[in-house]
Structure formats: C-alpha cells, structure tokens
TIKOL-519250 format. One record per residue (C-alpha): residue number from 1; x, y, z. Coordinates in Angstrom, 1 decimal. Layout:
residues N
n, X, Y, Z
NUM, X, Y, Z;
...
//
This chain:
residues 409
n, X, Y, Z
1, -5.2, 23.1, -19.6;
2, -6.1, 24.1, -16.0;
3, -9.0, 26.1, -17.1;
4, -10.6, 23.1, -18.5;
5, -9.8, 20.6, -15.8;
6, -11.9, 23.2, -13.4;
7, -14.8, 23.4, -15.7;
8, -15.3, 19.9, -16.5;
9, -17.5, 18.2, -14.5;
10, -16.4, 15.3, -12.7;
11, -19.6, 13.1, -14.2;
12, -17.8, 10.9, -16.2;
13, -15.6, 9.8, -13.1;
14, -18.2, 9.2, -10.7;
15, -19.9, 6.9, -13.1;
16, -17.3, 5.1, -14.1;
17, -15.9, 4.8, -10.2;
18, -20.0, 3.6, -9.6;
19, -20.3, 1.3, -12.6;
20, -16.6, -0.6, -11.9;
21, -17.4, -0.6, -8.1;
22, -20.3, -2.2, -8.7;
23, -18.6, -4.8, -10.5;
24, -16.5, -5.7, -7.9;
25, -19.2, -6.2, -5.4;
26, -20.7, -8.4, -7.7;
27, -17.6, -10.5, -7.2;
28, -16.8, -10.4, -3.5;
29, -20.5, -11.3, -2.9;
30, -20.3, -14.1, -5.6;
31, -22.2, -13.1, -8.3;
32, -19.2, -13.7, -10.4;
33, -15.9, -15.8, -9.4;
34, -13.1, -15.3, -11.3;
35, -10.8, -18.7, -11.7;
36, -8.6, -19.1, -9.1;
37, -8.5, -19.6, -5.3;
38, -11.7, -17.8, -3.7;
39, -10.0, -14.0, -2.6;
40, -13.1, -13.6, 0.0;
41, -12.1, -16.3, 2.1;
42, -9.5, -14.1, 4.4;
43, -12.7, -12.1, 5.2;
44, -15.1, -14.7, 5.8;
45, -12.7, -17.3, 7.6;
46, -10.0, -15.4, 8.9;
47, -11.0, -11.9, 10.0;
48, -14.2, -13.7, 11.3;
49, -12.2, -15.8, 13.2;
50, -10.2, -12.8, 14.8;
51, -13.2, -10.7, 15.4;
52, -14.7, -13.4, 17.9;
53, -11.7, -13.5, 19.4;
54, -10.7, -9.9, 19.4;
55, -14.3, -9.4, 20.9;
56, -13.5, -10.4, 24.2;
57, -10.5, -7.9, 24.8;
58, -7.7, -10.1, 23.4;
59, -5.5, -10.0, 20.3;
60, -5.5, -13.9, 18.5;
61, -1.8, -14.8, 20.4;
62, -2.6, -18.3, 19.3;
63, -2.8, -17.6, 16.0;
64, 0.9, -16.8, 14.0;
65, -1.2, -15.3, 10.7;
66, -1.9, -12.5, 13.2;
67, 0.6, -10.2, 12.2;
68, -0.3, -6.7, 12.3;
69, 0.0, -4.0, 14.8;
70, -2.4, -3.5, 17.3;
71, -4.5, -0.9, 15.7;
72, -5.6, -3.3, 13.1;
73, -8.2, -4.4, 15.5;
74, -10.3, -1.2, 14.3;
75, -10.9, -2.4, 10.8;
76, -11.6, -6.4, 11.8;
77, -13.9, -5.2, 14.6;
78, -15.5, -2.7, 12.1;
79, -18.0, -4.8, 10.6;
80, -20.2, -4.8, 14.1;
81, -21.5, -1.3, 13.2;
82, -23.5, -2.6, 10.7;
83, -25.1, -5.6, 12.7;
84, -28.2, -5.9, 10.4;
85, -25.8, -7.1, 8.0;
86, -23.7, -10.8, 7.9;
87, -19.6, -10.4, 8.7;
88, -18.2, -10.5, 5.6;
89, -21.2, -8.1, 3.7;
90, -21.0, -5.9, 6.3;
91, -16.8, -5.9, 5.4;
92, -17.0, -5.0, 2.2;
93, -19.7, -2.6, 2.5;
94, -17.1, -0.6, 4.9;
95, -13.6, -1.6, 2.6;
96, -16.0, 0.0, -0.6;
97, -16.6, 3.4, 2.2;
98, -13.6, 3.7, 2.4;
99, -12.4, 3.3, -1.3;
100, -15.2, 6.0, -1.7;
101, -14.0, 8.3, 0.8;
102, -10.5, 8.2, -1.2;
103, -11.7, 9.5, -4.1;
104, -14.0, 12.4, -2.3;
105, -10.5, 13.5, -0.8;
106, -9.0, 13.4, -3.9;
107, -11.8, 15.3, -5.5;
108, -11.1, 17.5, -3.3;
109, -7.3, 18.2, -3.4;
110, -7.9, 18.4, -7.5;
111, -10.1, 21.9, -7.0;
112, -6.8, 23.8, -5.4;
113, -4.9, 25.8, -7.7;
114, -1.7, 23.7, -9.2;
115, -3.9, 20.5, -9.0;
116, -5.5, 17.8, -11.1;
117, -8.3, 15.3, -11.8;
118, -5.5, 12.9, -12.7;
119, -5.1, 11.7, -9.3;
120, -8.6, 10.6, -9.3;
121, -8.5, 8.8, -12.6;
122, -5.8, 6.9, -11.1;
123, -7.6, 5.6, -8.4;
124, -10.7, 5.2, -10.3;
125, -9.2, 3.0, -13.0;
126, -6.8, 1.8, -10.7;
127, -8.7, -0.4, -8.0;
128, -10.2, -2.3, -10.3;
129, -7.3, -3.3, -12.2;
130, -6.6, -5.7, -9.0;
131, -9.9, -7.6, -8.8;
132, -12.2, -7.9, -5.9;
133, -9.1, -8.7, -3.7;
134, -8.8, -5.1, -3.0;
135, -12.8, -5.1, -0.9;
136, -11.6, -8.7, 0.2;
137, -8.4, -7.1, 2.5;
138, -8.5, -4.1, 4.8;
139, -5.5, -2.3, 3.0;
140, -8.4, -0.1, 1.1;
141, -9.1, 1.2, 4.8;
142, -5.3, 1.9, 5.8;
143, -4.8, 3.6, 1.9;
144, -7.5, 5.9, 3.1;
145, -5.9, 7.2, 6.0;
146, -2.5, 7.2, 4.1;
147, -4.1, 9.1, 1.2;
148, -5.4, 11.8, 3.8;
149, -2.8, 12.1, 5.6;
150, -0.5, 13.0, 3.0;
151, -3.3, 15.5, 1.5;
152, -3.4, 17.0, 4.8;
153, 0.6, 17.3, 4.8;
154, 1.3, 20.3, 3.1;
155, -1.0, 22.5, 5.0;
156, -1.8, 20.8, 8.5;
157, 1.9, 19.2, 9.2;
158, 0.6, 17.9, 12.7;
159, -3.0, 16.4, 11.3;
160, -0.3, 14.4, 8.4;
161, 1.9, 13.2, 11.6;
162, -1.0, 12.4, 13.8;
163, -2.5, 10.3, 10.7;
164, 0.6, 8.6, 9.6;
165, 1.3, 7.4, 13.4;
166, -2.3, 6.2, 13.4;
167, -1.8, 4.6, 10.1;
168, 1.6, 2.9, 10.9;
169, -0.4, 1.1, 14.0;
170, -2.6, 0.0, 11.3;
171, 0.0, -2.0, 9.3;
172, 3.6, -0.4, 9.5;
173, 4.0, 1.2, 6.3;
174, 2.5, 4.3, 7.0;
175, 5.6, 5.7, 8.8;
176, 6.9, 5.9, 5.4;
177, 4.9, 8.9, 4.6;
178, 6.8, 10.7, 6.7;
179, 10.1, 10.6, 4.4;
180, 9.4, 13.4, 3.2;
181, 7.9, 15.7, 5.7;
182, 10.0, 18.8, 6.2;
183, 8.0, 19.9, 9.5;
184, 9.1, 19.1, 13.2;
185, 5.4, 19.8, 14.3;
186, 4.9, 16.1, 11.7;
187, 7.1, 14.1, 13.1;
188, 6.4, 15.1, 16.7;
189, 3.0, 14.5, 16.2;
190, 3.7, 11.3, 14.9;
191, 6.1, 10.6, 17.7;
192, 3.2, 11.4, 20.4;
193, 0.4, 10.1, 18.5;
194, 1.7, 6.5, 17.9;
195, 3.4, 6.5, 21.6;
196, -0.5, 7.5, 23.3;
197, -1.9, 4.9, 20.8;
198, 0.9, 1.7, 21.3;
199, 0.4, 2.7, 25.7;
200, -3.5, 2.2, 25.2;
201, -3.6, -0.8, 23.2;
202, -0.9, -2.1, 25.1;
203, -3.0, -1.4, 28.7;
204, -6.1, -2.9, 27.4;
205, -5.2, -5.1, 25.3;
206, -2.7, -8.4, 26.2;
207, -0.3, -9.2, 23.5;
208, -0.8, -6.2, 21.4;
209, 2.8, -6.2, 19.8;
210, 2.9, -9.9, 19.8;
211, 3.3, -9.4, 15.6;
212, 6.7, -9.0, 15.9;
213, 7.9, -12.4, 16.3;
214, 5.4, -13.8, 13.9;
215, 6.8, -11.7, 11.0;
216, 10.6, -12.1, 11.9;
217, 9.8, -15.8, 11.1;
218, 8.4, -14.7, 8.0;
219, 10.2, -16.6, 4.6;
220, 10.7, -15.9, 1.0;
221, 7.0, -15.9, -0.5;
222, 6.0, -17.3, -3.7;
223, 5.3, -13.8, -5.4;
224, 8.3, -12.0, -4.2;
225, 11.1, -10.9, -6.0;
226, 13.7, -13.0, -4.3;
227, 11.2, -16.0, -5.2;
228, 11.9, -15.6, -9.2;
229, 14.8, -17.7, -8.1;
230, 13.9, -20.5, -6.5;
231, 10.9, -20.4, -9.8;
232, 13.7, -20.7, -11.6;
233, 15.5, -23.2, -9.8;
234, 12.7, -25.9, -9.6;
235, 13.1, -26.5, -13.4;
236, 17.3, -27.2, -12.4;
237, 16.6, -29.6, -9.8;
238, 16.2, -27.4, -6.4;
239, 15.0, -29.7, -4.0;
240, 12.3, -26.9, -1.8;
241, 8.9, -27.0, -2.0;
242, 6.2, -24.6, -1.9;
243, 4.3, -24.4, 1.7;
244, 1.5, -22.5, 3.5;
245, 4.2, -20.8, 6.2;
246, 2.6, -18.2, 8.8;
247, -0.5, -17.6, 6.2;
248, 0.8, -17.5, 3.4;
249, 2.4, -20.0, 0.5;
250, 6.3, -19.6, 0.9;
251, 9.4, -21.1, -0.1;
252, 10.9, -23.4, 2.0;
253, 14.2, -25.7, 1.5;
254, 18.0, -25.2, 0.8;
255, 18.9, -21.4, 0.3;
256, 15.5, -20.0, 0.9;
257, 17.3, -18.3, 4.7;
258, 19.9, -17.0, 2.6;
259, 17.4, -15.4, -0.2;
260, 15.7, -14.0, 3.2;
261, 18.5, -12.8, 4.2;
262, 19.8, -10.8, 0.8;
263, 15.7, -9.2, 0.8;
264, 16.7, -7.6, 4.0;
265, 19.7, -6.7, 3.0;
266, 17.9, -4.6, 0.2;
267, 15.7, -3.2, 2.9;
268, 18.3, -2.0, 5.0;
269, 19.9, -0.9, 1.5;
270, 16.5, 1.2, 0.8;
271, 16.3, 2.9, 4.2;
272, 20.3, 3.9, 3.6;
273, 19.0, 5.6, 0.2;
274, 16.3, 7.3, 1.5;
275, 18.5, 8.3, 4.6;
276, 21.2, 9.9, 2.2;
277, 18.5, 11.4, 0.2;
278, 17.3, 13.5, 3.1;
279, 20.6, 14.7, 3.8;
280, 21.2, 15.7, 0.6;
281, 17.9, 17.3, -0.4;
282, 17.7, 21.0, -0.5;
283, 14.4, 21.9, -2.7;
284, 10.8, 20.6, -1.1;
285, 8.6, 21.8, -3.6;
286, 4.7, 21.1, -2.3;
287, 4.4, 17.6, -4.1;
288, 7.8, 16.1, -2.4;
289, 5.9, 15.5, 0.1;
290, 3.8, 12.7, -2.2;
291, 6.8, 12.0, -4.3;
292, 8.7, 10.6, -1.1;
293, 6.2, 8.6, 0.3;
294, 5.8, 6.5, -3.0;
295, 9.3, 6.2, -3.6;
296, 9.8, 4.5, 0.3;
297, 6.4, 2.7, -0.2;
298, 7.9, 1.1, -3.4;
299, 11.4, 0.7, -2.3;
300, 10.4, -1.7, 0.5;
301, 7.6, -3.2, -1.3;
302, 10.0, -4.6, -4.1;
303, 12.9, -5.6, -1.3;
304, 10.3, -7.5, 0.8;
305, 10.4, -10.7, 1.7;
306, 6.2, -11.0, 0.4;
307, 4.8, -8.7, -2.1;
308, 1.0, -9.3, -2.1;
309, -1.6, -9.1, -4.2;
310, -3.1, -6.1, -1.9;
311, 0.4, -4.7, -1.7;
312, -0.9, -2.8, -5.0;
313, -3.3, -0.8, -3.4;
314, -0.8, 0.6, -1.0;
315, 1.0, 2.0, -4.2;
316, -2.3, 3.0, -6.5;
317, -3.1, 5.4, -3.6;
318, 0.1, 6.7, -3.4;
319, 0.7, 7.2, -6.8;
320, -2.9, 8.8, -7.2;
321, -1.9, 11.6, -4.4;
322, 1.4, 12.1, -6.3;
323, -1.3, 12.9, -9.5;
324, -3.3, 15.5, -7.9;
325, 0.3, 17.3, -8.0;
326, 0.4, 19.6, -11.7;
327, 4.4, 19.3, -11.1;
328, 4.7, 16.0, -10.1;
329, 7.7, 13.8, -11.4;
330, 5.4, 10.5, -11.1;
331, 3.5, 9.5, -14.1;
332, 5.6, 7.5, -15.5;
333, 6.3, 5.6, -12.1;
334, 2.1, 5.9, -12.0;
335, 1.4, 3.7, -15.0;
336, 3.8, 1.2, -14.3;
337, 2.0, 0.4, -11.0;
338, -1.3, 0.7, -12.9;
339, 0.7, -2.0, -15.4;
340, 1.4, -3.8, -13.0;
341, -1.7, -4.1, -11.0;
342, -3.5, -6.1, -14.0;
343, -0.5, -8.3, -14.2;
344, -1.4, -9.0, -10.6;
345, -4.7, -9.9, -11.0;
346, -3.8, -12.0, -13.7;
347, -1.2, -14.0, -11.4;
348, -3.7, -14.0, -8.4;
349, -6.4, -14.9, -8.2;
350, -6.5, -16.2, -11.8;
351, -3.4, -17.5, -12.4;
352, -2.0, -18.4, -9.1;
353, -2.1, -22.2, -9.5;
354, 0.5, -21.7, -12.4;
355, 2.2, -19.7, -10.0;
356, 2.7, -22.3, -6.8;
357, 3.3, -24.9, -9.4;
358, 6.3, -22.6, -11.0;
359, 5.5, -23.2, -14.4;
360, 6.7, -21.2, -17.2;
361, 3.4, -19.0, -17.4;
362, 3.6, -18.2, -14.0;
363, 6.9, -17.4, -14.0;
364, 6.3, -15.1, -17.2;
365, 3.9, -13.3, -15.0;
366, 5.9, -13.0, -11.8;
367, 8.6, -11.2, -13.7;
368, 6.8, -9.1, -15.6;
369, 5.0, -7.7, -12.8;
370, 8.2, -7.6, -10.6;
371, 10.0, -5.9, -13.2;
372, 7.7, -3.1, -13.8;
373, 7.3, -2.8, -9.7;
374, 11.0, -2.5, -9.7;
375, 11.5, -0.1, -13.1;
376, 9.0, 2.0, -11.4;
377, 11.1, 1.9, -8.2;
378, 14.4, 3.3, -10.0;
379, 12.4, 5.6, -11.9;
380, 10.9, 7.3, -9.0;
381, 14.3, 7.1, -7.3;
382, 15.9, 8.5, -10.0;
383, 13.1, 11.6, -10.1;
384, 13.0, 12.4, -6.5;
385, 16.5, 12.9, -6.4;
386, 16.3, 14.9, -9.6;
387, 14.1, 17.0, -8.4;
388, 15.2, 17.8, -4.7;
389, 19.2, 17.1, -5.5;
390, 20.7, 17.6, -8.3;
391, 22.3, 21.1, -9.1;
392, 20.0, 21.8, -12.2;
393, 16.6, 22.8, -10.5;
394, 13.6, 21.7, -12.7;
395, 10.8, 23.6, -14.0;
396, 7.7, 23.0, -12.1;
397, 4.3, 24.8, -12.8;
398, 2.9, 24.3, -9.2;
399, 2.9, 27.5, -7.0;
400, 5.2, 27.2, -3.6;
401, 3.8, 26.7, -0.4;
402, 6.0, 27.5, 3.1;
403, 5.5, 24.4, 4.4;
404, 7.1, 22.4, 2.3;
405, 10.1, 25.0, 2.0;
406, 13.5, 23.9, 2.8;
407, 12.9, 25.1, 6.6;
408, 12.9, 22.2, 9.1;
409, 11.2, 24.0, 12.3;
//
C-alpha cells in the first residue's frame, strides 16, 4: 500500500485542487453567486474598513466586531503587497496562497516514511465543500500556519512552539496545538515567542488587546449548538428575537445569558478533559501530536458560544495533518467534518435565511451539522484516549520518533 502511494504521481490532486480552486474564485469575484447573503462582503466592507484604519498605527477601538488578537493585523494589512490589484482581489489572491501553501506542506509531509496522500485529499476535497466563504475570511491564512506548525512538531519542537504562539496572536486557537506537545523546548518557545510578539504590538500599537472585552460580551449565535434551543423554542412561544449583536446574528431575549452561560460551562468542561488527559497519557506515538490538536480544536468549537461557517476550515486542516499520519486514529472523525462542511455551506450562505427565520429546514440543517461536529468530537475523544491511555496499547504501523516519546525534557 505504501509502495503505491510513493509511486503515484500526485497529478490527479493538483488538478483537481486547480480545477475546484478555480471555481471558487469564480465565486468570490462574482462570476457566480450562490443564494444567500453575499460571503465577500466581510472582505470588501469590513476588512477594508479596518485596513484604513489599521494603516495609520491603530487597532479599530471604535469598532466592537474587532475582535481578534493583535496579530491579525498581518493578514488585513496583507493585501497592500499587491497594490496593482483592488482590496478585496488582492485578498483573495493571498487567502488562495495560502490554501496553496497548505497542500505543498502536506505534499510534503506525505513523502516521509509512515505517511500518506490522504491528508492532501482531505484538504483538496475539503475546502471546497464550504463555498467561497473559506477565500472570503482569513482563517485559510491562520490554518496555514497551524498546519505547519504541527508538521514541524515532531521534528523541530521549538519551530511548532514558535508557530503556534504566532498563530494564537492570530486568532486564539492555535494555542491548542500545543495539547499535545511532549517537548519543553515547544512550550517555551511558545511561551517567549507570544510574550516578544503581545510586548511589540502592545508598544506600537494602542489598544492591541482591546478584543477581550468585545468577545466577553459575545451571546449565543444563531448557528451554535446552544442556539438549537431557542430554534426550537420560537415554535413554543419564546419571546427572543434574532439580532445583529457584535457582528454577528445572535440570540437575544429570556434565557439566552443562561444558554451563554451553560456553553462556557462546557468549555471549561473541555479544558478539564483535556487537562486529565495529559496527566493520564503515557504513549505519544508521532501522530498524537496531530490527534490532540483536533480533538481541543473540536472540543471548543462545539462548546462555543458561535460556531461559524469558517470555523470548518480550522478543523479540515487539522483533520488533513492528522491524515498524513499512516497510524492515525482520525478518519472517522475526518469524514464527519468533511460531512459536515457541505451541511455548512448548505446552511450558509444558501440556506441561512431559513436559518435566522428558525424554520423547520433550517433547523433540520443546524442539527445535522451540529450533530456530526459533536459525534466527531466524542469520537476523537474517545480515540485519543484509546490510543495514549488505555492499558491495551494499539497496533500502529507508523515508525517511532524520540520526540514524541513519553520524555517531557
């Protein structure tokens, strides 16, 4: 089997990555529209908005959709390296880089010994799966450095830490690749990474953590999985009503604080899990490493208090690095994200009016794709701790590598 993943050429991926790509440029550029709200708009609107005022050395304080660590500056001051071209084109030019870059580094990965092509194939046929939402947001930018940082982990412990810092001052979840590094040298380079980074944006930059407050005032939005009730409840009589709250369409009405509350509950639930699992893992074979950072990524994707549309992208990459992996416990996990990410695109940007207005159609949709997110959660769950826990050690066809061995220095 590995024989003939070596030897086949890669031909058939790259033209099916150039071919769907394509495709999706043809949409954010509006050659196409799909039905629905117009997904480009954040680009050409909002980030346009902050770039002018990020331009002059300030972060938008004025403005509560800002709500991103400081670093996300990078990506919405990116476009000005392509001044021949307008904002937005120049935008998803760079967000289609970047989703290029992630397969080269996959590519890559595949041609050591104990990996795959699948990982690729993930990606390939996974992007597309969400629409053009994925060039229309600058998560494809912060998957790219979560996808190489987590390739880098097994070998180059500091370059993983220095990338996941770098990462989390992108847009915070990041920091959950490093659940499962094993390595000190990871998570001191992460430590000093992220703590040069925050002093420098914070020096040059005023209001450069200002994010904080904007997202503790965050609600219950529409697509979450705390939402499904107050879906639910419209059709008994609830008396809320569906808002544009900090930048996005939220509940808002009787119960919705206490909804809020019970998703952070979860959180804090999740990091207590993951917490317990590290104390209790004793086997790190090479694709933990991967296996972790999926499993935290989707833990507190499905407990948030918003699960967006670009939220998927996050997990395709993720679940694409698990792939690369021979022994990886993910597949399963895999293809209910892929699932799931055409039940997304189906809710938003096509479906999302049936969504706001609660309808039975859009509440069909919400809980099939929140149930497969959150059957992929427990089965991931359930096959990390499998595989680094439980007495009966598995079988795995990958060779070992000292990094990810049980030692912690």
């Amino acid at each position: 089997m590995e024989t003939k993943d070596v030897r086949r050429s890669p031909a058939y991926l790259l033209a099916t990555w150039c071919v769907t790509r394509v495709v999706l440029l043809l949409f954010v550029l509006g050659v196409y529209v799909l039905p629905g709200p117009d997904v480009t708009t954040d680009v050409s609107v909002i980030y346009h908005n902050w770039y002018e005022v990020l331009r002059q050395g300030t972060f938008p304080l004025d403005d509560v959709t800002w709500q991103y660590p400081p670093a996300a500056a990078l990506p919405i001051l990116a476009p000005a390296l392509l001044p021949f071209l307008s904002y937005p084109h120049a935008f998803f030019a760079l967000a289609c880089c970047a989703d290029l870059a992630v397969l080269v580094l996959l590519l890559r990965s595949a041609r050591h010994p104990g990996r795959s092509r699948s990982g690729a194939w993930v990606w390939v046929a996974g992007v597309p799966l969400l629409g053009p939402t994925v060039y229309a947001r600058y998560d494809v930018m912060v998957t790219a450095v979560a996808v190489a940082a987590l390739l880098a982990g097994v070998r180059h412990p500091r370059v993983m830490g220095a990338l996941a810092a770098f990462g989390a001052l992108l847009k915070v979840w990041p920091a959950l690749l490093l659940a499962g590094a094993v390595r000190r040298r990871a998570w001191a380079s992460a430590a000093v990474t992220g703590a040069v980074l925050a002093a420098v944006f914070t020096a040059t930059m005023p209001g450069a953590f200002a994010f904080l407050t904007f997202q503790r005032e965050r609600g219950t939005e529409v697509e979450s999985l705390g939402a499904l009730v107050f879906h639910v409840a419209r059709h008994f009589g609830w008396s809320g009503q569906v808002l544009l709250n900090y930048g996005s369409l939220e509940f808002l009405g009787p119960y919705v604080p206490e909804v809020s509350a019970a998703a952070l509950a979860l959180s804090v639930g999740a990091f207590g899990w993951l917490l317990l699992w590290r104390l209790r893992a004793r086997r790190f074979p090479p694709h933990t490493l991967a296996d972790a950072a999926l499993t935290a990524v989707l833990l507190f994707t499905v407990t948030s208090r918003v699960i967006s549309p670009q939220y998927l992208v996050w997990l395709i990459g993720l679940a694409a690095v698990c792939l690369t992996h021979r022994a990886s416990r993910m597949t399963a996990p895999a293809l209910l994200i892929l699932a799931s990410s055409f039940l997304t695109v189906l809710e938003f940007p096509i479906g999302f009016v049936h969504v706001v207005a609660s309808d039975w159609y859009g509440i069909t949709l919400m809980l099939l794709r929140n149930a497969l997110l959150t059957t992929a959660t427990l089965l991931a769950a359930h096959r990390l701790w499998r595989t680094t826990v439980s007495r009966d050690r598995p079988v795995t066809g990958e060779p070992a590598e000292p990094e990810l061995s049980a030692a912690r220095s």
